[in-house]
py3Dmol code that shows the C-alpha trace and the ligand (Angstrom):
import py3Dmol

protein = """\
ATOM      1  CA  UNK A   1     -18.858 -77.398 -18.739  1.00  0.00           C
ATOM      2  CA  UNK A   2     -22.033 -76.571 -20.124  1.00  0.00           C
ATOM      3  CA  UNK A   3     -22.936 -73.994 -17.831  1.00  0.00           C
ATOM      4  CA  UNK A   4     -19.706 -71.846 -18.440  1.00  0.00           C
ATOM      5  CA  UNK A   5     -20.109 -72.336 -22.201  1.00  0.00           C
ATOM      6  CA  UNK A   6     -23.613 -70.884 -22.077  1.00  0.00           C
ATOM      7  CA  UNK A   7     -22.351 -67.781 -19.716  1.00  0.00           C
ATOM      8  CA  UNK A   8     -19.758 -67.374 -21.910  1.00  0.00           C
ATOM      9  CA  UNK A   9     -22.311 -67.529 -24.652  1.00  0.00           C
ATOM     10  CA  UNK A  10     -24.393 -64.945 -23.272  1.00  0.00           C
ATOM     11  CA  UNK A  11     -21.859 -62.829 -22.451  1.00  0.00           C
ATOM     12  CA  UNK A  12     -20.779 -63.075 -25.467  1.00  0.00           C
ATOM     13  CA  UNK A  13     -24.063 -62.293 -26.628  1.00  0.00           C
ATOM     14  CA  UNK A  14     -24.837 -59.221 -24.754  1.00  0.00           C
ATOM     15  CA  UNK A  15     -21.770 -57.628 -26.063  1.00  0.00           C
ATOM     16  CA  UNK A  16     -22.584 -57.954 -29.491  1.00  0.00           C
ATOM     17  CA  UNK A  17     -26.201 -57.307 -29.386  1.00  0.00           C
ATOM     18  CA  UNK A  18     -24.739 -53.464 -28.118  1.00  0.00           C
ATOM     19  CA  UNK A  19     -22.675 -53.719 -30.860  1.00  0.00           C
ATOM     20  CA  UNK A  20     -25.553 -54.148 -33.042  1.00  0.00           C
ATOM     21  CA  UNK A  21     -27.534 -51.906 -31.789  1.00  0.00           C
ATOM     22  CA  UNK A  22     -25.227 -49.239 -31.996  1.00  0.00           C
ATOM     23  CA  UNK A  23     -24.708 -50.343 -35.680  1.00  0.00           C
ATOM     24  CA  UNK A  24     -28.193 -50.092 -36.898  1.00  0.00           C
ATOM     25  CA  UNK A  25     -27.926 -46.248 -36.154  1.00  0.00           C
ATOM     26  CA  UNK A  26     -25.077 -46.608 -38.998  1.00  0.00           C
ATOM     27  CA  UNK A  27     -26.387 -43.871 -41.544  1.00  0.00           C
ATOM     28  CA  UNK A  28     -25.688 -43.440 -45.332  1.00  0.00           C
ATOM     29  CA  UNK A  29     -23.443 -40.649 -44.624  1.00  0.00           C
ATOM     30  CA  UNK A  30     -19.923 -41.301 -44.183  1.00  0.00           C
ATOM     31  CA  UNK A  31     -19.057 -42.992 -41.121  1.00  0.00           C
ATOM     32  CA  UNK A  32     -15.712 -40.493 -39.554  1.00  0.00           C
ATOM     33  CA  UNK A  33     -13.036 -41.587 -36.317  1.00  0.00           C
ATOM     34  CA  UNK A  34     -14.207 -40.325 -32.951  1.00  0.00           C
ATOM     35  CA  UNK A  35     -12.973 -40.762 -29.805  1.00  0.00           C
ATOM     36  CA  UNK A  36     -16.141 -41.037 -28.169  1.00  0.00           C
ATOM     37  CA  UNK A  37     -17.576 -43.998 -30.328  1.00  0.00           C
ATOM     38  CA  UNK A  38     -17.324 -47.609 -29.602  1.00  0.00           C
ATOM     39  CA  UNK A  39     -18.015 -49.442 -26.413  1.00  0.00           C
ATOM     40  CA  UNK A  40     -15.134 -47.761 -24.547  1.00  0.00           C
ATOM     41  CA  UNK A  41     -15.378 -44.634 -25.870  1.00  0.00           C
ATOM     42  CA  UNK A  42     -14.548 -41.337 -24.125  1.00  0.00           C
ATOM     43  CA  UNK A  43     -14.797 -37.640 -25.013  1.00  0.00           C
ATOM     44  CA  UNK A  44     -11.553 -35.834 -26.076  1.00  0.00           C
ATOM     45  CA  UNK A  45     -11.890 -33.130 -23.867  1.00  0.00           C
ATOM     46  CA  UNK A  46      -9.075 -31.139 -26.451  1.00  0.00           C
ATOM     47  CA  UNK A  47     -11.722 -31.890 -29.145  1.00  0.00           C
ATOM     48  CA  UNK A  48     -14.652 -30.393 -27.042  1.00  0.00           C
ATOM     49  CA  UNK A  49     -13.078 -27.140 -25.938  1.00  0.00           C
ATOM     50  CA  UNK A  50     -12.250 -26.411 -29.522  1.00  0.00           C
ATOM     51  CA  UNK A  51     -15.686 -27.953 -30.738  1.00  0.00           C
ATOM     52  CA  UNK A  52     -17.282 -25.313 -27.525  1.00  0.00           C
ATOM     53  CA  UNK A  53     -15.336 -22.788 -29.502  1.00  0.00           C
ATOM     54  CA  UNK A  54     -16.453 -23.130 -32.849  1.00  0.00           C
ATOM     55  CA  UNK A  55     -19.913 -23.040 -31.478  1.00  0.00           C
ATOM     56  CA  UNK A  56     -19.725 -20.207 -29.566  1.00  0.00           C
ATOM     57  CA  UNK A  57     -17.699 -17.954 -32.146  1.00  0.00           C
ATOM     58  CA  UNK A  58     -19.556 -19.265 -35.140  1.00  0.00           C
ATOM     59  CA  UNK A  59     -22.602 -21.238 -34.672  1.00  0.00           C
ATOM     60  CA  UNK A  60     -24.134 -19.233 -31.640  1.00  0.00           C
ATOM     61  CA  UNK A  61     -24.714 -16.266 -33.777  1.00  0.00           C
ATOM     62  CA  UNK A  62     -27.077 -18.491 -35.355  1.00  0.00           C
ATOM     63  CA  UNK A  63     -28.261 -21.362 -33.092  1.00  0.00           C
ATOM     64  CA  UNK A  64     -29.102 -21.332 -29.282  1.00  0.00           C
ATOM     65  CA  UNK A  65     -28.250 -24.550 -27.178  1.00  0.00           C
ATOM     66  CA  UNK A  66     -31.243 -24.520 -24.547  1.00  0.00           C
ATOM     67  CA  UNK A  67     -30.700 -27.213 -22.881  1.00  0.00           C
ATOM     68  CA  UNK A  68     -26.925 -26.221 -22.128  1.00  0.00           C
ATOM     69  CA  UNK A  69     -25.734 -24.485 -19.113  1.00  0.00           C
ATOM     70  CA  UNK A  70     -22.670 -22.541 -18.770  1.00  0.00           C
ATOM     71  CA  UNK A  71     -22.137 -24.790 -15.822  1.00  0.00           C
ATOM     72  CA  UNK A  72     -22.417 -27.804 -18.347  1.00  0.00           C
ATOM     73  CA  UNK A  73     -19.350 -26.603 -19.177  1.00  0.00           C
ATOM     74  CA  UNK A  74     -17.583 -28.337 -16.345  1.00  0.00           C
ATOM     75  CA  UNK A  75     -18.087 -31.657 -18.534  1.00  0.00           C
ATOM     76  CA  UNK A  76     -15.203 -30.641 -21.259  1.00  0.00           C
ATOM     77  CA  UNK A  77     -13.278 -29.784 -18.284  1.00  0.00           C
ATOM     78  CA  UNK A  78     -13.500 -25.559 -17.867  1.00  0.00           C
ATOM     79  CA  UNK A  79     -12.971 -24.770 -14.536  1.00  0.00           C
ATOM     80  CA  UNK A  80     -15.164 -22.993 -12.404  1.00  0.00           C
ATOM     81  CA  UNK A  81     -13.904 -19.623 -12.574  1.00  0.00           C
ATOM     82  CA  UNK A  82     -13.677 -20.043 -16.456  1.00  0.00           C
ATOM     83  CA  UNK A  83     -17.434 -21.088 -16.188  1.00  0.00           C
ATOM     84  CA  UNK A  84     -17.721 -17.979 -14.445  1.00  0.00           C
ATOM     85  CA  UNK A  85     -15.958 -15.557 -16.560  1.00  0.00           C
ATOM     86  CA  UNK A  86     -17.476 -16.987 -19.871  1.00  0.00           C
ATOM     87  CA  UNK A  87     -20.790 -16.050 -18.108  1.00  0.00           C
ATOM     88  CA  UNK A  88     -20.387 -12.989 -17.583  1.00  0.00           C
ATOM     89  CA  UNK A  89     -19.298 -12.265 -21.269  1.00  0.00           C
ATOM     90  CA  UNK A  90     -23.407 -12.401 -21.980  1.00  0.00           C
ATOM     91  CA  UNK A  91     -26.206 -10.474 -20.999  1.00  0.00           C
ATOM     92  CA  UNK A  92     -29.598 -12.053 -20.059  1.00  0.00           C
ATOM     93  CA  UNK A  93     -32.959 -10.430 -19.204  1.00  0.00           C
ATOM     94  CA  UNK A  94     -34.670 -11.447 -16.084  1.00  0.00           C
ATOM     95  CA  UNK A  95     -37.188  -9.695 -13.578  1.00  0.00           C
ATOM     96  CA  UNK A  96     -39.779  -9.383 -13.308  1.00  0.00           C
ATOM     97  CA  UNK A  97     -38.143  -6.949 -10.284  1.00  0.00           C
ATOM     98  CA  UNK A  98     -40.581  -5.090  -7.966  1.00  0.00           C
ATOM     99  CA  UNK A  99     -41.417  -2.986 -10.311  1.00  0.00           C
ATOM    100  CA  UNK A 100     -42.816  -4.880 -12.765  1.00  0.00           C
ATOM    101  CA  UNK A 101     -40.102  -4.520 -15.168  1.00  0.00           C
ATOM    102  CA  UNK A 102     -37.406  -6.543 -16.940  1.00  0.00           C
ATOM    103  CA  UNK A 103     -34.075  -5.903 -16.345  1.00  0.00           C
ATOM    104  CA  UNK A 104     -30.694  -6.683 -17.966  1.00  0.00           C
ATOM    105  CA  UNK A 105     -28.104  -8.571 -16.063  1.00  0.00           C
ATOM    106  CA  UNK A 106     -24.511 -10.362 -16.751  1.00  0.00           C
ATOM    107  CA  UNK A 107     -25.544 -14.104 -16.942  1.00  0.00           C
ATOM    108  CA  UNK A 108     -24.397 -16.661 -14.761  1.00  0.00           C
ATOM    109  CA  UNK A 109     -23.362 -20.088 -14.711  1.00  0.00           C
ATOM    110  CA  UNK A 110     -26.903 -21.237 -14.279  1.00  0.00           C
ATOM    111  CA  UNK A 111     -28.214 -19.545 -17.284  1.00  0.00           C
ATOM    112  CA  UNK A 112     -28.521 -21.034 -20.307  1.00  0.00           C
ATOM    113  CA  UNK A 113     -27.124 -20.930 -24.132  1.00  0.00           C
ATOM    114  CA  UNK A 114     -29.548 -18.510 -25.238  1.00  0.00           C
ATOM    115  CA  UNK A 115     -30.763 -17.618 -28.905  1.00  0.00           C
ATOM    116  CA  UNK A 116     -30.064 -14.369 -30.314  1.00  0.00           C
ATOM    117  CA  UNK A 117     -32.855 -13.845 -31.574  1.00  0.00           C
ATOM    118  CA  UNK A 118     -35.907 -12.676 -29.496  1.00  0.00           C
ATOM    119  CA  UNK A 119     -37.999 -14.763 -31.185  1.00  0.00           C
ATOM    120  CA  UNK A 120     -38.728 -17.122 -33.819  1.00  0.00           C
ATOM    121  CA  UNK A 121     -40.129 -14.768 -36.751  1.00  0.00           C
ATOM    122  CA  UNK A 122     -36.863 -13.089 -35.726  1.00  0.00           C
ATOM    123  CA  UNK A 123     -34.905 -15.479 -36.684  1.00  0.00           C
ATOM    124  CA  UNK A 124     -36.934 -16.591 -39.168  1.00  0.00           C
ATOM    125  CA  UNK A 125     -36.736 -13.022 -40.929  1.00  0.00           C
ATOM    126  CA  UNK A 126     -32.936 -13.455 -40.672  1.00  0.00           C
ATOM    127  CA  UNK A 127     -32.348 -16.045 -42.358  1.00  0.00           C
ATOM    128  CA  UNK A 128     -34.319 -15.909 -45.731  1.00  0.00           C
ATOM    129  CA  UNK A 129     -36.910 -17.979 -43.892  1.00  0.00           C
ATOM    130  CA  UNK A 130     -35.332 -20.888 -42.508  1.00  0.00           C
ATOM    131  CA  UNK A 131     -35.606 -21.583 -38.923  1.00  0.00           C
ATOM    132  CA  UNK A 132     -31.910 -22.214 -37.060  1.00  0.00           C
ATOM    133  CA  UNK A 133     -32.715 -25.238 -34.879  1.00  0.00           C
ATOM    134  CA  UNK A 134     -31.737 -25.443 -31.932  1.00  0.00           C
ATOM    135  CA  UNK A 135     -28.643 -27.648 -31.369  1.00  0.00           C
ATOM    136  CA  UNK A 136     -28.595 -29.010 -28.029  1.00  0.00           C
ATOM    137  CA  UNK A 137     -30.416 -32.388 -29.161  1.00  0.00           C
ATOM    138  CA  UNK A 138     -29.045 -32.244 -32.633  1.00  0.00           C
ATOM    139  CA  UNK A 139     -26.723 -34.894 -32.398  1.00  0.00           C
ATOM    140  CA  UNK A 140     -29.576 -37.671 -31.522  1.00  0.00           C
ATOM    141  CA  UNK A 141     -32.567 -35.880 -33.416  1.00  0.00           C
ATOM    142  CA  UNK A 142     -30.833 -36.445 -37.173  1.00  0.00           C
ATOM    143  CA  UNK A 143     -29.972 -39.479 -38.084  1.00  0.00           C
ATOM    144  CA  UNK A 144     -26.538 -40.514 -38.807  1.00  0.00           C
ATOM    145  CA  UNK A 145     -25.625 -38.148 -35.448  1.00  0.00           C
ATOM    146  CA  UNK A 146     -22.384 -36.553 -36.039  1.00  0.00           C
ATOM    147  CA  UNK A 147     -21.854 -38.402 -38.695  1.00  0.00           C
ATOM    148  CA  UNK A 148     -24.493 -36.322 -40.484  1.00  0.00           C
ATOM    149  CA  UNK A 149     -23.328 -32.839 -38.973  1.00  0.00           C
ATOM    150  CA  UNK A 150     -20.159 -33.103 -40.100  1.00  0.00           C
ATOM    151  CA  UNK A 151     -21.058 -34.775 -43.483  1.00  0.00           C
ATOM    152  CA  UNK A 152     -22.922 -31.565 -43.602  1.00  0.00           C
ATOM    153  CA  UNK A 153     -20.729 -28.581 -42.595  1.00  0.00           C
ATOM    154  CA  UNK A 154     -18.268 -30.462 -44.859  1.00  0.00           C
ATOM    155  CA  UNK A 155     -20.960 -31.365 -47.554  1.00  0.00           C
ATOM    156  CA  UNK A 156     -21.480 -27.725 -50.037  1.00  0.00           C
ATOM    157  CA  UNK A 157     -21.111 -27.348 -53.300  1.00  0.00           C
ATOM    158  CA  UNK A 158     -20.807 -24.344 -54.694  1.00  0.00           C
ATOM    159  CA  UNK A 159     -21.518 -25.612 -57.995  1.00  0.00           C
ATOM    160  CA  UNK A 160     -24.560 -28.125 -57.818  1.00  0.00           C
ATOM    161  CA  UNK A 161     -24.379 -30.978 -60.277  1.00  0.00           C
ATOM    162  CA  UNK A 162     -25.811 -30.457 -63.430  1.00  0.00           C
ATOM    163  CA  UNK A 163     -29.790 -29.509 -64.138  1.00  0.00           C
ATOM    164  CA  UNK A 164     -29.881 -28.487 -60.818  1.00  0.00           C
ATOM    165  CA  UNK A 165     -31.173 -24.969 -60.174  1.00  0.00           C
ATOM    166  CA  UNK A 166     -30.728 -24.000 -56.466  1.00  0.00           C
ATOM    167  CA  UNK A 167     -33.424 -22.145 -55.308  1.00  0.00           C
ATOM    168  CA  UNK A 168     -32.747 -17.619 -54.196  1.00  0.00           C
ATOM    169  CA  UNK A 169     -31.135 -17.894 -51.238  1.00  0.00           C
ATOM    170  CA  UNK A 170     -30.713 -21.278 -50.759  1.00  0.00           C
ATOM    171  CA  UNK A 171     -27.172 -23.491 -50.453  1.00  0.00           C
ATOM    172  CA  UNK A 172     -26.353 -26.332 -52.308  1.00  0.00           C
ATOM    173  CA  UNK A 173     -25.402 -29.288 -49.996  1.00  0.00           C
ATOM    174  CA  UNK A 174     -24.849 -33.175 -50.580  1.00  0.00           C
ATOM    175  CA  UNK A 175     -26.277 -34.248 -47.305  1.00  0.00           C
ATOM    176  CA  UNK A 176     -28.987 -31.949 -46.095  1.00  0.00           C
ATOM    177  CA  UNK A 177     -32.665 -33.596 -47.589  1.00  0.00           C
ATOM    178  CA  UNK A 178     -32.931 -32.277 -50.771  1.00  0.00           C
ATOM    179  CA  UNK A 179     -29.835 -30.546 -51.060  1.00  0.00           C
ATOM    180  CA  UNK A 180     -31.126 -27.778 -50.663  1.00  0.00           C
ATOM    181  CA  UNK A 181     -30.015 -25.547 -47.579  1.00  0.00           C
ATOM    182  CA  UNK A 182     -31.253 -22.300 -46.038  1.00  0.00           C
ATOM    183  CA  UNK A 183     -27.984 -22.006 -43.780  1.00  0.00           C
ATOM    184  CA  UNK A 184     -25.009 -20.753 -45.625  1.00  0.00           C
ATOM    185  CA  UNK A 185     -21.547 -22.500 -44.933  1.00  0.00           C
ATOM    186  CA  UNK A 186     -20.975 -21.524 -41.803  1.00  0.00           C
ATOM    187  CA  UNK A 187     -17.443 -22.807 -42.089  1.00  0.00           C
ATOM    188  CA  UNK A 188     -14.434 -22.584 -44.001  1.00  0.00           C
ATOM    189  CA  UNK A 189     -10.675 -23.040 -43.038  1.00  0.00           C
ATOM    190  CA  UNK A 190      -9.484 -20.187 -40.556  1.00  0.00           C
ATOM    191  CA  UNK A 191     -12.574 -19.377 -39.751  1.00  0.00           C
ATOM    192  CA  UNK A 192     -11.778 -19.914 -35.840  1.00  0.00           C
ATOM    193  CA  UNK A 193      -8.528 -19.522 -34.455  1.00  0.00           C
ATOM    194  CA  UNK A 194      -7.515 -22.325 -32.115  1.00  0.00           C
ATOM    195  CA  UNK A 195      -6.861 -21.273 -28.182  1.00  0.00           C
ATOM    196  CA  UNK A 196      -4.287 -24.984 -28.418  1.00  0.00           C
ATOM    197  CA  UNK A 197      -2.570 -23.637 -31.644  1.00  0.00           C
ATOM    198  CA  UNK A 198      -4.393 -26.264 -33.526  1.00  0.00           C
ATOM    199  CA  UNK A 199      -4.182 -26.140 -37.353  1.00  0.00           C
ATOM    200  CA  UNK A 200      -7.536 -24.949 -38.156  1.00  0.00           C
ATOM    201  CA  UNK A 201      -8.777 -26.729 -41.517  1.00  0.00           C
ATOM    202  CA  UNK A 202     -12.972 -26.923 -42.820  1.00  0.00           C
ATOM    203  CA  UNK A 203     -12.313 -30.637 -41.855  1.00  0.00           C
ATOM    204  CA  UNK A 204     -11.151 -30.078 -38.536  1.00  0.00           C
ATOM    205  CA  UNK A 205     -13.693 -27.194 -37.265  1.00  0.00           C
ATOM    206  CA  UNK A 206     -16.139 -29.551 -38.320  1.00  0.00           C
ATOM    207  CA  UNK A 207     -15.097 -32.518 -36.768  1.00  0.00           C
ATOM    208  CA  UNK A 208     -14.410 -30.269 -33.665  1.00  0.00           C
ATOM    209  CA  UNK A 209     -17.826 -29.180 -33.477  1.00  0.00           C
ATOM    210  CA  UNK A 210     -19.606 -32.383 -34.037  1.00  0.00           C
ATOM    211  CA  UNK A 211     -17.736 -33.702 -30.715  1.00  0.00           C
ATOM    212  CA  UNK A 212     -19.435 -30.882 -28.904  1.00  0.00           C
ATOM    213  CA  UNK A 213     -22.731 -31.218 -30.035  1.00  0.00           C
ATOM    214  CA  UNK A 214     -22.335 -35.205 -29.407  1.00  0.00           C
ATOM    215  CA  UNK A 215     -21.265 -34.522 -26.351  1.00  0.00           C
ATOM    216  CA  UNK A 216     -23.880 -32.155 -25.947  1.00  0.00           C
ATOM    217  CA  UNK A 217     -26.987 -34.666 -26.791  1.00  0.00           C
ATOM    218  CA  UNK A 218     -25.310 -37.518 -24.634  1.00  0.00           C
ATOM    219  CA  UNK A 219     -23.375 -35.791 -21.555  1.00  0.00           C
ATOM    220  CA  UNK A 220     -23.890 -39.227 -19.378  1.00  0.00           C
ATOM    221  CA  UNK A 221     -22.328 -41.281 -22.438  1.00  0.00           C
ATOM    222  CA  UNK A 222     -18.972 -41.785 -20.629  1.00  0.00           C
ATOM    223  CA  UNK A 223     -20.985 -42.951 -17.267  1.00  0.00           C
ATOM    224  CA  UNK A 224     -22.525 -45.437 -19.833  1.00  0.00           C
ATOM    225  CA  UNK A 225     -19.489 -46.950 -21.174  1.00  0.00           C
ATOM    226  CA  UNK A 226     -17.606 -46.887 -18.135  1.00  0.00           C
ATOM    227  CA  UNK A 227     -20.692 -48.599 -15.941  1.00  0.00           C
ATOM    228  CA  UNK A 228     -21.117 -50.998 -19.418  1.00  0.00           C
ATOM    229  CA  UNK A 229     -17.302 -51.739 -18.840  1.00  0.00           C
ATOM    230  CA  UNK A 230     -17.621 -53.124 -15.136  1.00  0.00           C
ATOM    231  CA  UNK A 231     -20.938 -55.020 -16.000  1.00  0.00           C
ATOM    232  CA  UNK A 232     -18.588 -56.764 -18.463  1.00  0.00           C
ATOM    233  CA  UNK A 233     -15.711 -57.080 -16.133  1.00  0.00           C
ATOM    234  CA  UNK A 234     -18.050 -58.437 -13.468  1.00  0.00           C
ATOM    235  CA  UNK A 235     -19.623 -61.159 -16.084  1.00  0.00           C
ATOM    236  CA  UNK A 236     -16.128 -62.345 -17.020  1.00  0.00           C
ATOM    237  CA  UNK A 237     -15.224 -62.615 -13.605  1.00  0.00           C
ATOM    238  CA  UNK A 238     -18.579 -64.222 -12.549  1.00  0.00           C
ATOM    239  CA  UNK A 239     -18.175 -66.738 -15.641  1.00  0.00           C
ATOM    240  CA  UNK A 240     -14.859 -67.886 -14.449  1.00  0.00           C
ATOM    241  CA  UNK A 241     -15.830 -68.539 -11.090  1.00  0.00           C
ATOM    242  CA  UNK A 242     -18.696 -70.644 -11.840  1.00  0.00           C
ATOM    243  CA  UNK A 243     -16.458 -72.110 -14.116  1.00  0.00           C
ATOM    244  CA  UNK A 244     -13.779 -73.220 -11.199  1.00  0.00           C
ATOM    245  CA  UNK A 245     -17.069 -74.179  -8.637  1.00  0.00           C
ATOM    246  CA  UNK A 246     -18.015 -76.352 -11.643  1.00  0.00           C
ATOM    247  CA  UNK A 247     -15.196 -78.336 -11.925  1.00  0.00           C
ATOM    248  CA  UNK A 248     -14.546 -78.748  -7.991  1.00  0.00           C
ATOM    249  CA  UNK A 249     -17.921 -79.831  -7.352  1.00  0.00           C
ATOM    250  CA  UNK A 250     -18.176 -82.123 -10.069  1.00  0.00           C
ATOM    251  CA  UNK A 251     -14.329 -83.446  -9.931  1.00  0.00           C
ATOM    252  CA  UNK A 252     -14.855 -86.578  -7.984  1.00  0.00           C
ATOM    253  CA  UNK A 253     -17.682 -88.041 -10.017  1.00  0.00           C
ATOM    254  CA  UNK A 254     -17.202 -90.443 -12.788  1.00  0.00           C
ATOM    255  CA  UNK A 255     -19.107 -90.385 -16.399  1.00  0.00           C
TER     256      UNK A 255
END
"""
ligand_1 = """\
43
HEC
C -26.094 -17.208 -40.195
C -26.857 -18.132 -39.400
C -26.304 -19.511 -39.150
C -25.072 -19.865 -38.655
C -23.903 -18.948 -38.284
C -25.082 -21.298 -38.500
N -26.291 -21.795 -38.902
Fe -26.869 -23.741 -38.876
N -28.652 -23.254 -39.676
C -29.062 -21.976 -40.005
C -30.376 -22.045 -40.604
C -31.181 -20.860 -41.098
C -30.750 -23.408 -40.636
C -32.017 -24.021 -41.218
C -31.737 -24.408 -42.647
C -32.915 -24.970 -43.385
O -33.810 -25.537 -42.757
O -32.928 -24.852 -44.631
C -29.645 -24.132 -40.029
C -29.630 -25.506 -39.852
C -28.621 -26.201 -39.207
C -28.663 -27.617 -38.908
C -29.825 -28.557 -39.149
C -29.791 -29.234 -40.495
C -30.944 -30.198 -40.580
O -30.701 -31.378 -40.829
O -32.094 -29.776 -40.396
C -27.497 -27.921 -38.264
C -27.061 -29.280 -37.758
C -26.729 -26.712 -38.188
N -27.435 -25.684 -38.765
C -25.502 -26.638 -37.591
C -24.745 -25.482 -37.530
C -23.427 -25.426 -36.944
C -22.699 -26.597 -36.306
C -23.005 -24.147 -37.071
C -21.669 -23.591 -36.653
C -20.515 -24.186 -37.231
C -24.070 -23.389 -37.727
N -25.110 -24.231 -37.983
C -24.023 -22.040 -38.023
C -28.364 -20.813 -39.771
C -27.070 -20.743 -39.306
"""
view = py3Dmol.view(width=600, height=400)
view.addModel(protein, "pdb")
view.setStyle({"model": 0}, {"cartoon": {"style": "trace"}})
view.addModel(ligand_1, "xyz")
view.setStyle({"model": 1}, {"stick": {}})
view.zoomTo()
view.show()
């Protein structure tokens, strides 16, 4: 009897010491729903072609995703010849050729979410002097995840409380570190208009878009939960048969 309590201790164990360890990433923002959360979570892959969308039509103009492929894409379920088409929409430079020179060409679905800007005084210069990161890692480099992101895109005031000046060119926000934000709000309601028919709110372009870029920072997170589930299944299982061998083996014996 002992035995199985203790697996079934340690089972127990293991699953709440994920839990916990997934909780101590808990940050002061707001805590929203996803889909994608939780030890069984998945991806909405609805929620990530409209998140893909608000990136590409808002963010992009903005932010480059380097570590994203348009291949990548395959993961919120675009098809290959969408992959294709959507690559060909760009134009990358390559070479050198045999000449020596650069060259334009369409890109492909190798090439990579580049920045639009050629450099980073560039986009420096553009933007009053703050630097667009880029947002391929976003989602695990702030903390709070996209929890944070969409705390932010939702988080501007255009009014800052009182006795606060905000700074020539700068954006009042709740959640950014000290409130103070070179990015304007890149959001507001209609600002995309869903491909699904989707009612397109502040709330929901931002919760749309935080998906993606979660999705984008952890593209093996559904592997993870879905190899966590069978370690779990296999424990239980395990448990219960030690549990039966137990009692056979020890059935005829007297106390
Ligand atoms: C017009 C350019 C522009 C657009 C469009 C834009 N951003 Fe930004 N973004 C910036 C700049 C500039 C910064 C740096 C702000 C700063 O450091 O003060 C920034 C910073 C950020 C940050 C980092 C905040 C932090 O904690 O450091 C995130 C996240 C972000 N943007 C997300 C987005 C998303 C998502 C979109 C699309 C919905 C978007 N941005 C659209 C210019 C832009």
């Amino acid at each position: 009897m002992r035995t199985a309590k203790l697996l079934i201790a340690s089972v127990l164990a293991f699953g709440l010491g994920i839990a916990a360890a997934s909780a101590a990433e808990t940050p002061k923002v707001p805590t929203q729903k996803w889909a994608h959360t939780g030890f069984f979570g998945t991806f909405d892959r609805a929620e990530l072609q409209r998140g893909y969308q608000v990136y590409k039509e808002v963010c992009a103009a903005c932010h480059a995703m380097h570590q994203i492929r348009f291949r990548n894409l395959a993961g919120i379920g675009l098809s290959e010849a969408e992959i294709a088409a959507l690559a060909k929409e760009y134009e990358v430079t390559d070479g050198p050729n045999d000449e020596g020179e650069m060259f334009q060409r369409p890109a492909r679905p190798a090439d990579r979410f580049k920045s639009p800007f050629p450099n980073q005084q560039a986009a420096r210069a553009a933007n009053g002097g703050a630097y667009p990161p880029d947002l391929s890692l976003i989602a695990k480099n702030r903390v709070g995840g996209e929890n944070y992101i969409y705390a932010l895109l939702t988080g501007y005031k255009e009014t800052p409380p009182a006795g606060v000046t905000v700074m020539e060119g700068m954006h009042y926000n709740e959640w950014f570190p000290g409130h103070q934000i070179g990015m304007a709000p890149p959001l507001s309601a209609d600002r995309v208009t869903y491909a699904d028919g989707t009612k397109a709110t502040l709330e929901q372009h931002a919760h749309d878009v935080s998906v993606f870029l979660a999705w984008a920072s952890s593209p093996h997170l559904e592997a993870r939960n879905s190899l966590g589930l069978k370690v779990m299944l296999f424990l239980f299982i395990l448990a219960g048969l030690l549990y039966a061998t137990k009692r056979k083996v020890w059935r005829n014996i007297k106390h």
